[in-house]
MDAnalysis code that builds the backbone (N, CA, C; Angstrom):
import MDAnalysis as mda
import numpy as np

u = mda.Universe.empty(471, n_residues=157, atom_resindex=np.repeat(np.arange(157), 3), trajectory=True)
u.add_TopologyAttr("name", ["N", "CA", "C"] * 157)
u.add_TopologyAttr("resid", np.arange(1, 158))
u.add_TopologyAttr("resname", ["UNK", "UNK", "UNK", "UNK", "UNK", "UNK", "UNK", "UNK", "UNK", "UNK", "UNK", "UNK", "UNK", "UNK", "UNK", "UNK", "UNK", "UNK", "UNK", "UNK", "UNK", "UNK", "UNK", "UNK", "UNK", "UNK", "UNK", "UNK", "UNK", "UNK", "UNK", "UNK", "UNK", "UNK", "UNK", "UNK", "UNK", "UNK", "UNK", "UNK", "UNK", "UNK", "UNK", "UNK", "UNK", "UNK", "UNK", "UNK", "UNK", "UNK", "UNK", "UNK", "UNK", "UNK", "UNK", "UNK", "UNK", "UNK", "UNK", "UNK", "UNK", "UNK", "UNK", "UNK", "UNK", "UNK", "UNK", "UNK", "UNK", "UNK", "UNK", "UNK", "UNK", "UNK", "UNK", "UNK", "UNK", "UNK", "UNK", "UNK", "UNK", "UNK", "UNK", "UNK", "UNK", "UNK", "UNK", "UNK", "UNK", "UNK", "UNK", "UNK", "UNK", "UNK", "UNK", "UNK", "UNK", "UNK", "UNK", "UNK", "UNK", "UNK", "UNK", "UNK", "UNK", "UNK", "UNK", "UNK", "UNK", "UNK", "UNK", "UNK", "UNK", "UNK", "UNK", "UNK", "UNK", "UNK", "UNK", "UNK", "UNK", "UNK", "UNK", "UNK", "UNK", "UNK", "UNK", "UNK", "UNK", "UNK", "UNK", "UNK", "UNK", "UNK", "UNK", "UNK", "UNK", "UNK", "UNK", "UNK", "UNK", "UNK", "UNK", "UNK", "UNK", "UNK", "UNK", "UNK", "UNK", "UNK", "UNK", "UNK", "UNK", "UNK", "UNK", "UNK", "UNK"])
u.atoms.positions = np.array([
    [20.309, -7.577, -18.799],
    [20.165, -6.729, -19.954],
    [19.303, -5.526, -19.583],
    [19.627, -4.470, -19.724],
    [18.843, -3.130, -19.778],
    [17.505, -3.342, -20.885],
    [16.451, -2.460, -20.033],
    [15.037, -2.444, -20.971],
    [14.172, -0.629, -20.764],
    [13.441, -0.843, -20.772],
    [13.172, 0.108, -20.710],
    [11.277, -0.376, -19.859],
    [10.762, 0.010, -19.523],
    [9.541, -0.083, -18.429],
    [8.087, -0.642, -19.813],
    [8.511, 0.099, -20.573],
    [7.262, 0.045, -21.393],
    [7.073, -1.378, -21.771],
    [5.981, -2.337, -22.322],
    [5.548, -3.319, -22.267],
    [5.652, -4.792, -21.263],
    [6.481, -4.141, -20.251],
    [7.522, -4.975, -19.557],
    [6.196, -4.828, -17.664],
    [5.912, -3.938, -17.414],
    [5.334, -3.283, -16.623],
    [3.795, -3.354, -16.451],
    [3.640, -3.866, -15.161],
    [2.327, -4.192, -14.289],
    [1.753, -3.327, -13.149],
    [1.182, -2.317, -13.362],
    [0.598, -1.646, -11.857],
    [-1.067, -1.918, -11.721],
    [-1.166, -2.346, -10.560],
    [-2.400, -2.553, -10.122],
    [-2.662, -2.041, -8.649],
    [-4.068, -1.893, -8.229],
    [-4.152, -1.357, -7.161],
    [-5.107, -2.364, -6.281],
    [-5.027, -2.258, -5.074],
    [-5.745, -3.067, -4.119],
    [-5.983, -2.624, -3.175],
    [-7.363, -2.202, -2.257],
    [-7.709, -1.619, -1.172],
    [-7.014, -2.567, -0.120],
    [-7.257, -3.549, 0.074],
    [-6.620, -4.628, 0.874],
    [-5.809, -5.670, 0.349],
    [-4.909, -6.203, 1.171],
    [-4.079, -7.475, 0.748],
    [-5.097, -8.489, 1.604],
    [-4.993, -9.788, 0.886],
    [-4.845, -11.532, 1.878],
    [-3.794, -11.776, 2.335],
    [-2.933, -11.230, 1.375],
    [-1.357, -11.283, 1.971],
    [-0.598, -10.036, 3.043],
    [0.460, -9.922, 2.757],
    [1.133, -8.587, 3.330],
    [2.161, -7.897, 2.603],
    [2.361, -7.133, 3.139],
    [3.541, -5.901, 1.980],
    [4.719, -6.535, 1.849],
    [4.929, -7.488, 2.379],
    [6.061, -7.974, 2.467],
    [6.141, -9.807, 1.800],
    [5.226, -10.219, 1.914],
    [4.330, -11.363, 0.739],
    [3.095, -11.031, 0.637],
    [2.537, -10.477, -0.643],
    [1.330, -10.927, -1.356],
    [1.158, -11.613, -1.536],
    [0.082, -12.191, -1.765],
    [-0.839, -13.262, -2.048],
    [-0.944, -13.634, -3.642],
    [-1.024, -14.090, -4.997],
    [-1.541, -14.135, -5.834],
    [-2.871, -13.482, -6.168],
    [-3.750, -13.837, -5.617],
    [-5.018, -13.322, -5.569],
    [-4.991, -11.691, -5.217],
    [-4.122, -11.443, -4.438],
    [-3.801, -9.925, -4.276],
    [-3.537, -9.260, -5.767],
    [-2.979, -9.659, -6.562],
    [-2.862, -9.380, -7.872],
    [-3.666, -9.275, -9.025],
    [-4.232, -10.782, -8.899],
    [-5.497, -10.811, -9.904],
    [-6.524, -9.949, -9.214],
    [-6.891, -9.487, -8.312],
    [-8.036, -8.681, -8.308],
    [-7.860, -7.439, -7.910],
    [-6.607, -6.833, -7.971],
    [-6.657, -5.649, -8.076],
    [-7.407, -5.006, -9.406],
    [-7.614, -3.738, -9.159],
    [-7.752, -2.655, -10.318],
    [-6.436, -2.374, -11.393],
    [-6.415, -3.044, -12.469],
    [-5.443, -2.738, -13.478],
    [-5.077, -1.555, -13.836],
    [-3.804, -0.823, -13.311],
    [-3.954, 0.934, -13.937],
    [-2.952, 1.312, -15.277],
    [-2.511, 0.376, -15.377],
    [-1.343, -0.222, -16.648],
    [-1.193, 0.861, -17.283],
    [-2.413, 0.711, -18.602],
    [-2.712, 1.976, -19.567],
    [-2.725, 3.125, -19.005],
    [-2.978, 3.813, -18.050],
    [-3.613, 4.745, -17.435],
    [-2.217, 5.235, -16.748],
    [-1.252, 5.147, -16.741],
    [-0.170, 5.154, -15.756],
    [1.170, 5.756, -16.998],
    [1.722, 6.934, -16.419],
    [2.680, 7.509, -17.631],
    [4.378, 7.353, -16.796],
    [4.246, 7.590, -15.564],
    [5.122, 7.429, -14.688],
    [4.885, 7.556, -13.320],
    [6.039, 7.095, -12.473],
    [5.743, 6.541, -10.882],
    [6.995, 7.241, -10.452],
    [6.984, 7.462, -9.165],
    [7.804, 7.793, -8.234],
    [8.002, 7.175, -7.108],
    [8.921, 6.508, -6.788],
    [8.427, 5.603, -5.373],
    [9.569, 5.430, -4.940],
    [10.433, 6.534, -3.905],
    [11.245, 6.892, -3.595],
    [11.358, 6.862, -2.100],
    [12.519, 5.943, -1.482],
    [12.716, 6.259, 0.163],
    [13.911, 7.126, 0.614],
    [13.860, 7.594, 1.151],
    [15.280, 8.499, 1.964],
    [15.203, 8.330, 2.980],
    [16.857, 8.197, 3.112],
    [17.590, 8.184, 4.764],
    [17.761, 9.212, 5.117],
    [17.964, 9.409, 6.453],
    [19.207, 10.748, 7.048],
    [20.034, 9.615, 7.699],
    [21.111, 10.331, 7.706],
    [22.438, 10.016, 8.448],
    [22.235, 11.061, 9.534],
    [22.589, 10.504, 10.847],
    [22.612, 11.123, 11.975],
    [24.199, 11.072, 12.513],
    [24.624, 12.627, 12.330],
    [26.249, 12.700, 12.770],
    [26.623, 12.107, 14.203],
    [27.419, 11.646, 14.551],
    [28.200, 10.975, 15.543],
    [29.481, 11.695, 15.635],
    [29.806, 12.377, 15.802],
    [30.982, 13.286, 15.921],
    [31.705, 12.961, 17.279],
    [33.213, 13.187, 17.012],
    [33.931, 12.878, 18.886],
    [35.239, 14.028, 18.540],
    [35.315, 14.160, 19.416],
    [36.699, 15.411, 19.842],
    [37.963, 14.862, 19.811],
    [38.076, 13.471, 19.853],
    [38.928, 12.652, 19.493],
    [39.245, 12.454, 17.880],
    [38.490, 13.051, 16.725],
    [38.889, 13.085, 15.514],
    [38.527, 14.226, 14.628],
    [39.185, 14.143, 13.636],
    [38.610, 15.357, 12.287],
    [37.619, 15.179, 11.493],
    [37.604, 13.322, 11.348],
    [36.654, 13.286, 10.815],
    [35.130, 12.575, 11.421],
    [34.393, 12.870, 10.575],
    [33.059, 12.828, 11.731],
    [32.183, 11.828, 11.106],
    [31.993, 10.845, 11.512],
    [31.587, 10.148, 11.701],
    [29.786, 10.000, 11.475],
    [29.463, 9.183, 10.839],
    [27.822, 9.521, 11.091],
    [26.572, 7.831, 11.036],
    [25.280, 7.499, 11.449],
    [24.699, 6.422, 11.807],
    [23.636, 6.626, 10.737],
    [22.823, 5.777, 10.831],
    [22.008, 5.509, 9.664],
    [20.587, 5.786, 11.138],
    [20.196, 7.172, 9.901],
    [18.527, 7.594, 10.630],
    [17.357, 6.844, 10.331],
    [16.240, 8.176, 10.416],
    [15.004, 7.146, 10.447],
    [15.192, 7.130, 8.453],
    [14.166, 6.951, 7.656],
    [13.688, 6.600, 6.870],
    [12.363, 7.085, 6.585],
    [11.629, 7.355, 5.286],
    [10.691, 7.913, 4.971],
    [10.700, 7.385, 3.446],
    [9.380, 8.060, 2.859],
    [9.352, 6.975, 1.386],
    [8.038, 8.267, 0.921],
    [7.946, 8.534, -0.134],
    [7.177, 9.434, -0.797],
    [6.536, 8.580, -2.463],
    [5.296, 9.127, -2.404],
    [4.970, 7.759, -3.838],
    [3.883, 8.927, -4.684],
    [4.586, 9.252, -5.831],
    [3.805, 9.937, -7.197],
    [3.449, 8.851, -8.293],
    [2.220, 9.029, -8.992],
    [1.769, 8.430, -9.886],
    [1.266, 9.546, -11.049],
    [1.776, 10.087, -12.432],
    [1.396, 10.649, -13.351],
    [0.433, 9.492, -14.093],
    [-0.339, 10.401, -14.473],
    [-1.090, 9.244, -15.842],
    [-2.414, 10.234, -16.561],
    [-3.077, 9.302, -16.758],
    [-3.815, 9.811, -17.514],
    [-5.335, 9.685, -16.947],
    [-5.990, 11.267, -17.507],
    [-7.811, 10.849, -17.385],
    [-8.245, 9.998, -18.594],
    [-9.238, 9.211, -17.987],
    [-9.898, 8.535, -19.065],
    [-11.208, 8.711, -19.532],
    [-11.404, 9.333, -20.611],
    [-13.068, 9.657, -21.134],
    [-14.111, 8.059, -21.773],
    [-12.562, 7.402, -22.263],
    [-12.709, 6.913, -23.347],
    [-14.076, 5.203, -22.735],
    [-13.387, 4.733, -21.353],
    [-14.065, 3.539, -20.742],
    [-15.419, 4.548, -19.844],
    [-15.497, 5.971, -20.045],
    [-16.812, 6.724, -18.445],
    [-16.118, 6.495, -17.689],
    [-15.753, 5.177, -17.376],
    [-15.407, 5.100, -15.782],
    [-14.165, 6.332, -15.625],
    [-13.642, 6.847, -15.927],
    [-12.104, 7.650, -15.405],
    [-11.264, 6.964, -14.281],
    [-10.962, 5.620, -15.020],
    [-10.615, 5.109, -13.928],
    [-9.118, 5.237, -12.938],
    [-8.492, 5.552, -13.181],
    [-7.551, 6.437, -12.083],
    [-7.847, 7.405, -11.298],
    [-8.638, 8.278, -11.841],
    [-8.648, 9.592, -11.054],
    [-9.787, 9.423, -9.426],
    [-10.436, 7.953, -10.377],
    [-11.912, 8.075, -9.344],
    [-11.294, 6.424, -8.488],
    [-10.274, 5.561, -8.914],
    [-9.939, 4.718, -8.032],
    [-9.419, 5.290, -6.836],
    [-8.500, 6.569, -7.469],
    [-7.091, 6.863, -6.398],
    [-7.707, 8.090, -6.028],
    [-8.965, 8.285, -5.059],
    [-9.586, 9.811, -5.014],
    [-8.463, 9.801, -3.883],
    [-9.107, 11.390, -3.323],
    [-8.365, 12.047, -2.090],
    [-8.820, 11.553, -0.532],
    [-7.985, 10.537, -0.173],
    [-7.987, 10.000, 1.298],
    [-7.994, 8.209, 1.110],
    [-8.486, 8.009, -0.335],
    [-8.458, 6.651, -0.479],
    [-6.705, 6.058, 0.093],
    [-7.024, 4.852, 0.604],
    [-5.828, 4.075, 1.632],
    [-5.935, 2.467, 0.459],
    [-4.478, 2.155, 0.199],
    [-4.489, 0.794, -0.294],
    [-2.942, 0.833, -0.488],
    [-3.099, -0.182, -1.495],
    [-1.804, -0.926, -1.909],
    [-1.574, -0.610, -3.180],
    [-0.030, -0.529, -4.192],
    [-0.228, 0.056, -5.894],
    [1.157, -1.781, -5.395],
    [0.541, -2.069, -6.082],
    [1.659, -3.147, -6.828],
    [2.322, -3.267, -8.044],
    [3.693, -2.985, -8.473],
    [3.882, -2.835, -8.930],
    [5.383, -3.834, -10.050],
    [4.747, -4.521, -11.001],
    [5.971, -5.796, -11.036],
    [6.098, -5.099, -12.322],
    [7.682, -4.949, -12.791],
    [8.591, -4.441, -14.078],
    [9.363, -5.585, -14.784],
    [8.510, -7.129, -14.408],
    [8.645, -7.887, -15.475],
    [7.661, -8.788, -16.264],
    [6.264, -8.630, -15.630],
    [5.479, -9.403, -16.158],
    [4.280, -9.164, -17.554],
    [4.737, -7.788, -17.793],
    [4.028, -7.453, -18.603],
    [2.496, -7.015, -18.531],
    [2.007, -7.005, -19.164],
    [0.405, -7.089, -19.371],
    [-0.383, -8.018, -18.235],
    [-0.079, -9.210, -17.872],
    [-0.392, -9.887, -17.251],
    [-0.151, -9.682, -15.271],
    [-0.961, -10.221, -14.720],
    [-0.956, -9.904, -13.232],
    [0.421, -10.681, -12.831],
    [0.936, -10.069, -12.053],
    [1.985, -11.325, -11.183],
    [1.751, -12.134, -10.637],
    [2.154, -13.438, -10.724],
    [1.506, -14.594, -10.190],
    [2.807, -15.552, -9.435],
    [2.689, -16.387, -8.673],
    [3.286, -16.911, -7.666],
    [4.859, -16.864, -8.208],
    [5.864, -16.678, -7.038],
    [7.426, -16.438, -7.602],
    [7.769, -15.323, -8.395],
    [6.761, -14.600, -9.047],
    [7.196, -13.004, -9.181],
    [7.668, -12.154, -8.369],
    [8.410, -11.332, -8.519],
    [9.070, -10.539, -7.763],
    [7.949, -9.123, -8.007],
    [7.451, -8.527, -7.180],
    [6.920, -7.240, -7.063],
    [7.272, -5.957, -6.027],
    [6.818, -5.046, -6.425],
    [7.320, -4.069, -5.267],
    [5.808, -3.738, -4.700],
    [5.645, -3.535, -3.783],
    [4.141, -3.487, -2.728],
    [3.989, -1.983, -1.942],
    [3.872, -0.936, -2.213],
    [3.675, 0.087, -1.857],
    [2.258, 0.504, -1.360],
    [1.742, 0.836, 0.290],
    [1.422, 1.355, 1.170],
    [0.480, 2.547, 1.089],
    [0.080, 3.134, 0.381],
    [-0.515, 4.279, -0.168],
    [-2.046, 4.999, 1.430],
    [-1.524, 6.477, 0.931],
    [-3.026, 7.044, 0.983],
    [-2.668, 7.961, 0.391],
    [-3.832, 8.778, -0.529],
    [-3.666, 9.359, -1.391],
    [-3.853, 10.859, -0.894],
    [-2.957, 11.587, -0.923],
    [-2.824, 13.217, 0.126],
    [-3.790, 13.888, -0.987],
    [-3.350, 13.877, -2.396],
    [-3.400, 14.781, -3.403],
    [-3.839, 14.640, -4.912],
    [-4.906, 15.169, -5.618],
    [-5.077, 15.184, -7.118],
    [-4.382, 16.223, -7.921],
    [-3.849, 16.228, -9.140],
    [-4.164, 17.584, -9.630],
    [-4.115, 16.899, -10.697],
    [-4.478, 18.152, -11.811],
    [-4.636, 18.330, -13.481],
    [-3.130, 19.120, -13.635],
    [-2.069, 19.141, -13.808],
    [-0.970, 19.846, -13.896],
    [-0.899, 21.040, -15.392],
    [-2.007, 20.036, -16.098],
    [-1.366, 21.434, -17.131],
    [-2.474, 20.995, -18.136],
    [-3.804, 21.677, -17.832],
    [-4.456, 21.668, -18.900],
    [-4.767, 22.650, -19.987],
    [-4.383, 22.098, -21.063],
    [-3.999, 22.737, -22.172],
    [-4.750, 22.282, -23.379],
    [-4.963, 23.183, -24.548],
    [-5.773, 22.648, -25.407],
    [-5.009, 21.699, -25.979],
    [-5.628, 21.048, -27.099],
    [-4.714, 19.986, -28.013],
    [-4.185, 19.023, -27.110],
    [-3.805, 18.996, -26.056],
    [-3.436, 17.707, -25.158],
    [-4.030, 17.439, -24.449],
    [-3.607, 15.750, -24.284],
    [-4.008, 14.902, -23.646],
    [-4.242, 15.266, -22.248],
    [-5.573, 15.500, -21.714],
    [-5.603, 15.636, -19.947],
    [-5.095, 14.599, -18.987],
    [-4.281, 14.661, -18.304],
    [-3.185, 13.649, -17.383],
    [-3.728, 14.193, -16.168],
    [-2.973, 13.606, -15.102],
    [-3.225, 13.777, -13.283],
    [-1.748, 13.431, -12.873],
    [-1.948, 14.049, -11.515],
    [-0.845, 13.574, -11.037],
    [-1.634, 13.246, -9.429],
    [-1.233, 12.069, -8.714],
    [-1.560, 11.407, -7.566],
    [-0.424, 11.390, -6.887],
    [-0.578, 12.336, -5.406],
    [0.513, 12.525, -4.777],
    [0.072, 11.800, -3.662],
    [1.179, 10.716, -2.558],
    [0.518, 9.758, -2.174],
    [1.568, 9.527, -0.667],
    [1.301, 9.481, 0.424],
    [1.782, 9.810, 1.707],
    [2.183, 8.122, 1.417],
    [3.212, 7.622, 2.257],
    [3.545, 6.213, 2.477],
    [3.515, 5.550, 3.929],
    [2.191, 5.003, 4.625],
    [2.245, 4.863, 6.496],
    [2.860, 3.696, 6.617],
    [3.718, 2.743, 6.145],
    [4.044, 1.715, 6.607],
    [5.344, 1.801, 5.233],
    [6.074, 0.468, 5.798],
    [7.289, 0.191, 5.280],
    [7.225, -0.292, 3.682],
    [7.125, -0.201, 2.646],
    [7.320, -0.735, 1.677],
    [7.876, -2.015, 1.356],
    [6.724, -2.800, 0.414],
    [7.772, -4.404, 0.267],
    [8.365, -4.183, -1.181],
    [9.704, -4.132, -1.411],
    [10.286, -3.847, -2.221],
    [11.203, -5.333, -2.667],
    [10.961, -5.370, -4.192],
    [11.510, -6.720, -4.728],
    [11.144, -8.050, -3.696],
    [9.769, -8.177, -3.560],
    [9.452, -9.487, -2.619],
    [8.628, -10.212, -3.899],
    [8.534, -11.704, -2.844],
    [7.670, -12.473, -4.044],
    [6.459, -12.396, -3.656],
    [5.952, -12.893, -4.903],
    [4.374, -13.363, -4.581],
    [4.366, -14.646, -4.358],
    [3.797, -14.955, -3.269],
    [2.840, -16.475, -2.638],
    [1.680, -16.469, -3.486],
    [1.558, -18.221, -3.287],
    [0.668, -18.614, -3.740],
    [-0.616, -17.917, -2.931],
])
């Protein structure tokens, strides 16, 4: 059944795993930094190239599967409301971790046999994109990806 992200959706952050990007740990979950509220939308996008293979023997051309790359945005929000501002000052500029991210558990951390996606982070970039009176001040966290992404893996105990 189709849903939509809102109440359905878990992001948390973790300087380190016990586990790996490819199985987390439980405990990797519960003690991350909760960014839930704080979080308006994500980007967490990989691209291929195709590398042509071409031969003189045909018209049509042929092509192989290249390297791979992965780029990761986080919009959300500043927070006045807890002091802490806690996005802007978890995810500063150079901070290195993990954003975990599960789109079925709701409110609650993912816990063993959840499926999560495990994204690699260091954080290149801050900005304020558009501060304006009458609205809400947001950020945007632009975020380099050094390792492979664990995408739809479970969580271990």
């Amino acid at each position: 059944m189709r849903y939509i992200p809102n109440q359905h959706s878990w992001f948390g952050f973790a300087a380190t795993l016990v586990g790996t990007v490819q199985a987390p740990k439980a405990s990797d979950c519960s003690g991350a930094v909760v960014l839930t509220p704080l979080i308006t939308g994500v980007t967490a996008a990989t691209t291929g190239q195709a590398v042509p293979t071409p031969a003189f023997d045909s018209l049509f051309e042929t092509s192989i599967s290249g390297t791979v790359q992965a780029n990761f945005q986080i919009d959300g929000y500043r927070d006045d409301v807890s002091g802490t501002d806690l996005l802007w000052n978890t995810l500063g500029r150079g901070v290195t971790g993990y954003i975990i991210i599960s789109l079925k558990t709701g409110s609650s951390a993912p816990v063993s046999t959840d499926k999560v996606d495990v994204w690699p982070i260091q954080v290149l970039a801050r900005t304020i994109p558009n501060l304006t009176s009458g609205q809400v001040v947001a950020c945007q966290v632009t975020c380099s990806v050094p390792q492979v992404p664990g995408e739809n893996v479970a969580v271990v105990p």
